[in-house]
C-alpha positions in Angstrom: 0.0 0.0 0.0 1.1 3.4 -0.5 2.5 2.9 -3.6 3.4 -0.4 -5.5 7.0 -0.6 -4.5 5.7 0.4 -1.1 3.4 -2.2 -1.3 5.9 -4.6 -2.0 8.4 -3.5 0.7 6.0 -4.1 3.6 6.1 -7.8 2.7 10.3 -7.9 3.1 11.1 -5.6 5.4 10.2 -6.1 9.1 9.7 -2.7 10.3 8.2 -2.5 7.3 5.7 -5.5 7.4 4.7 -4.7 11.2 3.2 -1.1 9.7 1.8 -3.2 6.8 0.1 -5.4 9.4 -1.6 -2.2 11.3 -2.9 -1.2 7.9 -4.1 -4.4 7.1 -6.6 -4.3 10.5 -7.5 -1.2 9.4 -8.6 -2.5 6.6 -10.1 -5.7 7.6 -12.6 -3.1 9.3 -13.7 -2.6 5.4 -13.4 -5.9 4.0 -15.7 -6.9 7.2 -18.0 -4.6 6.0 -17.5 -5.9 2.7 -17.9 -9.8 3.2 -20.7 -8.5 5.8 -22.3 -7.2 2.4 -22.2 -3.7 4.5 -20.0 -0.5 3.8 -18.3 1.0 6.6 -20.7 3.7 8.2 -23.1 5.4 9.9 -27.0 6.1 9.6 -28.7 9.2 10.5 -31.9 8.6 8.8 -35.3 8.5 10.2 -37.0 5.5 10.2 -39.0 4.3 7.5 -41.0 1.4 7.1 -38.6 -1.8 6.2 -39.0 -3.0 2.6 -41.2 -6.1 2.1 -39.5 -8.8 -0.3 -41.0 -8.2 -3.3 -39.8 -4.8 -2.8 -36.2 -5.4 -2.2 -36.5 -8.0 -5.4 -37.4 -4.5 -7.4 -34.5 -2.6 -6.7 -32.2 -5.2 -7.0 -33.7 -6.1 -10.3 -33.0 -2.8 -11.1 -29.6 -2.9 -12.5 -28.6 -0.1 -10.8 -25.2 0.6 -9.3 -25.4 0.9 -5.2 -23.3 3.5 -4.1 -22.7 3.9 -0.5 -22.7 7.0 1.1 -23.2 9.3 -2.1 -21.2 12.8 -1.9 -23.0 15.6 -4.4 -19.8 18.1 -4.0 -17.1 15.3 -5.3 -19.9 12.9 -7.0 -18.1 10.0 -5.3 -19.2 7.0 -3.0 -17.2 5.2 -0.5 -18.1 2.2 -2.6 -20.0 0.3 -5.6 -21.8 -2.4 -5.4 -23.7 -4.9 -7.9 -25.8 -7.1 -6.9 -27.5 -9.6 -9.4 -30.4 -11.3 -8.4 -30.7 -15.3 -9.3 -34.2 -16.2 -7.9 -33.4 -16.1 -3.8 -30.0 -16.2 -4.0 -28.4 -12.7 -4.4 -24.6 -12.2 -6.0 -22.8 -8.8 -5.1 -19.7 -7.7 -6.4 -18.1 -4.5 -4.4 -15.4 -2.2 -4.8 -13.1 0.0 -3.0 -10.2 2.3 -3.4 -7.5 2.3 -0.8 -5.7 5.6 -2.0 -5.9 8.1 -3.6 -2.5 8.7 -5.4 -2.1 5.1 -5.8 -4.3 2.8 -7.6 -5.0 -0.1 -5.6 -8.5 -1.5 -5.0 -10.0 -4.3 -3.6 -13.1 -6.3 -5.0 -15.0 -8.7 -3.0 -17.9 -11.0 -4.3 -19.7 -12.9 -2.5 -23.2 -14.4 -2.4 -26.4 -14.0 0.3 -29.8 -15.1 0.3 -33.2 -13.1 0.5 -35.1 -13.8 3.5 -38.5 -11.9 4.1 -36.9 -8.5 3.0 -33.7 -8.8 4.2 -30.5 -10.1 2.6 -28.7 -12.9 5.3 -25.6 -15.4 4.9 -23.5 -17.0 7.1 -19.9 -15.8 6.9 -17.4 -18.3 5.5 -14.2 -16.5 4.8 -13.8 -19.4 2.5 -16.4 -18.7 0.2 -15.8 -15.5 -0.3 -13.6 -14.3 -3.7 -11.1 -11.0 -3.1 -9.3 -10.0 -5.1 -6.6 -7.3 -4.8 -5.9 -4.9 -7.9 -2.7 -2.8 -8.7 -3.2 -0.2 -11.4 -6.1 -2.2 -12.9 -4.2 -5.0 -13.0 -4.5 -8.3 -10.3 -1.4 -8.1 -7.9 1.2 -10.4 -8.0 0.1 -13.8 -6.2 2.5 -13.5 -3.3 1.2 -10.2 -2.2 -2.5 -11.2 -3.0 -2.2 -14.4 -1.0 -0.7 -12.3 1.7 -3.3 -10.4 2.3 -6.0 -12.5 2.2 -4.0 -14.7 5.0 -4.1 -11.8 7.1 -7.5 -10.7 6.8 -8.9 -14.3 7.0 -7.0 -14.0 10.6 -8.4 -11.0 11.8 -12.0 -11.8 10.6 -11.7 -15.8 12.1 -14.1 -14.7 15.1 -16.6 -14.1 12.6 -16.3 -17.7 11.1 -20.1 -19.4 11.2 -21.9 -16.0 12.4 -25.2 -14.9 10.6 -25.7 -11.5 9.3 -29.0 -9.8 8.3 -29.4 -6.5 6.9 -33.1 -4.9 6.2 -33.8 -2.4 4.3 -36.2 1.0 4.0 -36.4 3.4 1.5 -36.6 7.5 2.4 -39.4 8.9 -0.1 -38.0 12.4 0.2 -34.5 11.5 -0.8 -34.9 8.0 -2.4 -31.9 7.0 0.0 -32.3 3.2 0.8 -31.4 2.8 4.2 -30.0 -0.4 6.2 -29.9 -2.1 9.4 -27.7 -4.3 10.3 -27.7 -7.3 12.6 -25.2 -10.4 13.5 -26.4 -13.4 15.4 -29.5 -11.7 15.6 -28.3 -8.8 17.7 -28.4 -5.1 16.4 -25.1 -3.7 14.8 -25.9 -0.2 14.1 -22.8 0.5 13.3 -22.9 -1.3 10.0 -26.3 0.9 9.6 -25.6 2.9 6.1 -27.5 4.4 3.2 -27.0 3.8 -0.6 -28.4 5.9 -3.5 -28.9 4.0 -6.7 -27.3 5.2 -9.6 -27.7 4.6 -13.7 -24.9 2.4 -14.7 -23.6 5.2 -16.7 -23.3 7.8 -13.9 -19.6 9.3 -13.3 -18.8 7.7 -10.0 -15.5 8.6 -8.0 -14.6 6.2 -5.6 -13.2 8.0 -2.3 -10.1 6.6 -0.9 -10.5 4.5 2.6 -7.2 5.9 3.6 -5.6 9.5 3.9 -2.6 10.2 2.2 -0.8 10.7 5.3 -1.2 7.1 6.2 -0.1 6.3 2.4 3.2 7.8 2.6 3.8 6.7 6.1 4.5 3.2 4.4 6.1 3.9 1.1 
């Protein structure tokens, strides 16, 4: 991270790698949200009625991109999503950029299932596909496996847990709205809101990181 050299150089060096290491916690908190089918964020919403099945069914049928956390000034999201929709079974691919002066992103698919209106799985690091991108391109295998070692590591607690996340939509805004839970409990703070956008809309993605925390580990 930081730059592809940088990137590189975590792996070898051991002061190096222990910095690499804090960054990759930090961003297991995203690829949590990620497997979790949840972006990294906070509601402040009103409530609205939850979406009823054949409801959710509609928007996901809609082809639309699902950007998370939509920002007018910089027409960016925190991240895309695509879901596609075959019969109860839903398949999401989403996206994230780690910086903004370097292009590295990370993709995660993954697959849930529609009960009532809500999308639920169980985690299962190993069904999950991620795959790590360096200017467009996949990373080299060492550094990919790498990663996904690590965050499989910090996200082994989660092993066999269910997650549910329900859905309302804001009539004022046309936000949709989510809450979250895990085992059943509430997590609000998975809670986020997407807007739905043409397939053909400009979308930025906004870095997870700060470019201070890029060059700290070129």
């Amino acid at each position: 991270m930081g730059s592809i050299t940088g990137f590189a150089k975590a792996a070898v060096a051991d002061s190096q790698y222990r910095l690499y290491l804090l960054r990759m916690r930090a961003l297991s908190a995203l690829v949590l949200a990620a497997v979790l089918a949840l972006p990294v964020a906070t509601v402040a919403h009103a409530a609205e009625a939850p979406m009823t099945k054949a409801g959710l069914l509609t928007a996901i049928n809609s082809n639309k991109v699902w950007c998370a956390r939509w920002e007018d000034k910089t027409q960016s999201c925190e991240e895309v999503a695509f879901l596609e929709a075959r019969q109860d079974a839903i398949r999401q691919t989403r996206r994230y950029r780690m910086y903004e002066a370097v292009d590295l992103e990370v993709i995660v698919r993954s697959a849930v299932e529609v009960q009532g209106g809500a999308l639920c799985s169980t985690f299962k690091f190993e069904d999950l596909e991620v795959v790590v991108l360096m200017d467009g391109e996949p990373a080299p295998a060492e550094e990919a496996a790498r990663s996904k070692i690590i965050v499989a590591q910090v996200l082994s607690d989660l092993e066999g847990k269910k997650t549910c996340e329900i859905f309302a939509r804001d009539d004022k805004t046309g936000l949709l709205t989510s809450k979250v839970t895990l085992d059943g409990k509430a997590a609000p703070e998975f809670d986020t809101d997407y807007r739905l956008l043409s397939p053909d809309t400009r979308i930025q993605l906004r870095p997870v990181f700060e470019e201070t925390e890029a060059s700290s580990i070129t």
